[in-house]
N, C-alpha and C positions, 0 to 999 in steps of 0.2 A: 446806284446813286440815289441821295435822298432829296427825295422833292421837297420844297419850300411849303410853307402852311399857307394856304390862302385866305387871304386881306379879311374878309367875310367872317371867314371860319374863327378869324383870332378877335377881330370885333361881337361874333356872337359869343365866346369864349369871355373874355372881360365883362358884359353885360351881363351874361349868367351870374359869372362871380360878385358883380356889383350886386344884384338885383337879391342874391342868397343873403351878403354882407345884412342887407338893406331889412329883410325879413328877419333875420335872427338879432341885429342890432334895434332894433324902430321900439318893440314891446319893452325895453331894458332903457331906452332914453324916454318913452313915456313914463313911466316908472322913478325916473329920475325929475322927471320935469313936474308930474303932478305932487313930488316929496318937498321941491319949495316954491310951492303955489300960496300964495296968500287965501283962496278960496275956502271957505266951508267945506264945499264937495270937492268930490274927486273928478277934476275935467279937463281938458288937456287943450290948448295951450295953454299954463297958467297963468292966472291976473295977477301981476304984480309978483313978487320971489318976494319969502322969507322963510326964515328957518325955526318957525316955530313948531313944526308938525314933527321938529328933531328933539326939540326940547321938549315937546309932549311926549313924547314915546320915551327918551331917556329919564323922565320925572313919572312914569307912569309905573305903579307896583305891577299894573298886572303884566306887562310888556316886560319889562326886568325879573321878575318872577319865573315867566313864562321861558324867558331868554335862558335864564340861569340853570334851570330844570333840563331845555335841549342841549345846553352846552356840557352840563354834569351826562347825561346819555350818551353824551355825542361823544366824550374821552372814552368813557369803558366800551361803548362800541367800537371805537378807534384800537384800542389794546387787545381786547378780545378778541376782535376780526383777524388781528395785525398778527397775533400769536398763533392761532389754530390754522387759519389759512394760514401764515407761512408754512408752518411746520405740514399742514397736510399736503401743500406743492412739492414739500420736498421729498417729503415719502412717496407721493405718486411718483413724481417724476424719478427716484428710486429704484420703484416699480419692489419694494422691500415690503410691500402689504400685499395679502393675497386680497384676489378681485379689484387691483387696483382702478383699472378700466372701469366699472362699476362705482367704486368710491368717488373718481373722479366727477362721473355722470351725477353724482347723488350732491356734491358740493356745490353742483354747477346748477342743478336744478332749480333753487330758488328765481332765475331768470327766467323758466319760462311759466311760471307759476301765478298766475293772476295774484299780487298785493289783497285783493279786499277777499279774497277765499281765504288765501293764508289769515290773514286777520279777524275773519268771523272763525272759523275752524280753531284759533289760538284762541279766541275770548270764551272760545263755548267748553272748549277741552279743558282751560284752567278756570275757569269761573264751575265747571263742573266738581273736577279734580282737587283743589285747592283752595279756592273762596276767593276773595276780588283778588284784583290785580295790583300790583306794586311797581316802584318804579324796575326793580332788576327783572322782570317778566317783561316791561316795555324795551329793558336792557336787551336783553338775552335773545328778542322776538325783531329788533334791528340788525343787532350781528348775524343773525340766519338770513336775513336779504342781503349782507355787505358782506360776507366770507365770499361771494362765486367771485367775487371782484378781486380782493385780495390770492385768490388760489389760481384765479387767471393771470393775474401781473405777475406773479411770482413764476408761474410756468411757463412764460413768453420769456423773461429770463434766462430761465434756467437751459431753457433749450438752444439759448446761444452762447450757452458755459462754454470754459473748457474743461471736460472731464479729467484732464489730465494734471490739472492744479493739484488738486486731493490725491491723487496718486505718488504726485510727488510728494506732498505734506507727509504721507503715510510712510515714503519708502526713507524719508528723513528722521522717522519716528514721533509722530505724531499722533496720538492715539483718536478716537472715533471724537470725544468731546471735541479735543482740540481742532482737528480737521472741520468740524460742523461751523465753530465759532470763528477760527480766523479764515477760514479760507469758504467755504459755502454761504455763510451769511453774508460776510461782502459782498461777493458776487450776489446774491439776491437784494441785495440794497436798493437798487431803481424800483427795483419790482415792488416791496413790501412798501415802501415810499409811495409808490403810483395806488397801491392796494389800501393805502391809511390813509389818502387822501380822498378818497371815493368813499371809504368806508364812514369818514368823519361826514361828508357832502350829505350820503346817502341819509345815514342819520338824521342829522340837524332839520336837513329839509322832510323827512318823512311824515305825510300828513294822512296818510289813509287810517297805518297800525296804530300811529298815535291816536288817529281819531276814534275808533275800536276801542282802543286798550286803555283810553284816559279815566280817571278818577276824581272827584272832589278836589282834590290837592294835586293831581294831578294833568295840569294843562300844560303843552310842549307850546312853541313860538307856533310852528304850523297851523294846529291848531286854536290859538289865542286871534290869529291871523284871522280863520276860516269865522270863527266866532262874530271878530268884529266886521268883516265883510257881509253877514248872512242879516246882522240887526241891528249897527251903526256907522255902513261902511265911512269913512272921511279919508283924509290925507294921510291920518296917521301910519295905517297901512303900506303906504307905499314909502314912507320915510324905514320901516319897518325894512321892508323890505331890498330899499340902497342901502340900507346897513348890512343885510346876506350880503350883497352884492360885494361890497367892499371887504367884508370877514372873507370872503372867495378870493378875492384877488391879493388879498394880503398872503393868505396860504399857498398862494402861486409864487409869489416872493419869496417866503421864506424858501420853497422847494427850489426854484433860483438859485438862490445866496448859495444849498447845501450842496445840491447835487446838478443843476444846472437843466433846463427845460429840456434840451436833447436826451441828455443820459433818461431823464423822465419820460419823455413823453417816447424813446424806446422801447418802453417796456408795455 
């Protein structure tokens, strides 16, 4: 027989839950709240609301600039991540490469890899190797932290296929291209979705390697951010910043509208 949960237990259960809500929401409504403060500075509760610290930052070259630079990154790290991780989930999972176990270990590596190693180690080996850095080196040095992500979502997937889709595609006459494209990539759809969405996130908001890897001309949002925080911090920043906030939630919508936050958030 099952005992009933007691009264206590379910009152400290809800409070827990409130009290996590309460932490991980509170920095994200300050952030909201200092973005239309009529203040000079950045202080919370704000005097008075107005939205000029939106029209500053949207009239601002170096904030649009900045934006434009992460957001051009942020696609080919999106397609990049999106292509080779797919494709290496599904070879592992395969298991059609020798040392696959290994492969897998070595895509999955960048997690447990300290960010600012990897990004001295990238600036010292191509500033040595090849001369300054451009932006497809900031490209190419975000997809190596955003593939473990893509090769994970993909292989959580995969591993609740049915192998026997492809079998039958095959035994119908289907040859290897076509069994990949209508019947394997489907099924890895939530996955490479869950994986381009993290890879696009990881991106955009990357401020360590971008801060490493930047150049004269080239400044990411992140970094534009960390810039005016260090030697004029103001509002503008966090109006900056409910604008991530809102490009996040909007790409939650879109994955909504396609594939539905269950089918996502299963993978």
């Amino acid at each position: 027989m099952v005992r009933s949960v007691p009264t206590w237990l379910r009152l400290a259960a809800i409070v827990f839950v409130v009290l996590t809500a309460l932490i991980l929401l509170a920095p994200l409504i300050v952030v909201v709240g200092v973005s239309i403060s009529e203040s000079q500075f950045i202080a919370f509760p704000p005097n008075g609301l107005s939205l000029r610290w939106y029209q500053a930052v949207l009239s601002s070259d170096a904030y649009l600039g900045a934006g434009w630079i992460s957001l051009q990154i942020a696609a080919v790290v999106t397609i990049l991540a999106t292509l080779v991780g797919g494709a290496a989930a599904i070879a592992i999972h395969r298991r059609q490469l020798p040392f696959s176990e290994l492969l897998a270990t070595a895509f999955l590596s960048p997690l447990v890899l300290p960010t600012i190693i990897y990004a001295i180690g990238m600036l010292m080996f191509w500033s040595a190797a090849f001369g300054p850095v451009t932006p497809v080196v900031l490209a190419l040095s975000h997809t190596v932290i955003a593939l473990p992500y893509v090769v994970r979502t993909t292989l959580a997937v995969l591993a609740e296929s049915d192998p026997f889709l492809e079998e039958a595609a095959r035994t119908m006459g289907a040859n290897r291209l076509q069994r990949l494209w209508f019947v394997v990539v489907p099924q890895c759809l939530p996955g490479l979705a869950a994986g381009a969405f993290f890879a696009f996130n990881i991106s955009f908001d990357e401020a360590v390697l971008s801060l490493f890897l930047r150049g004269p001309t080239l400044t990411t949002l992140p970094v534009q951010i960390y810039g005016q925080l260090e030697f004029s911090p103001d509002p503008s920043v966090a109006a900056v910043s409910t604008i991530m906030i809102g490009l996040t939630i909007a790409l939650i919508a879109i994955i909504e509208r396609m594939l539905g936050l269950n089918r996502f958030a299963s993978a």
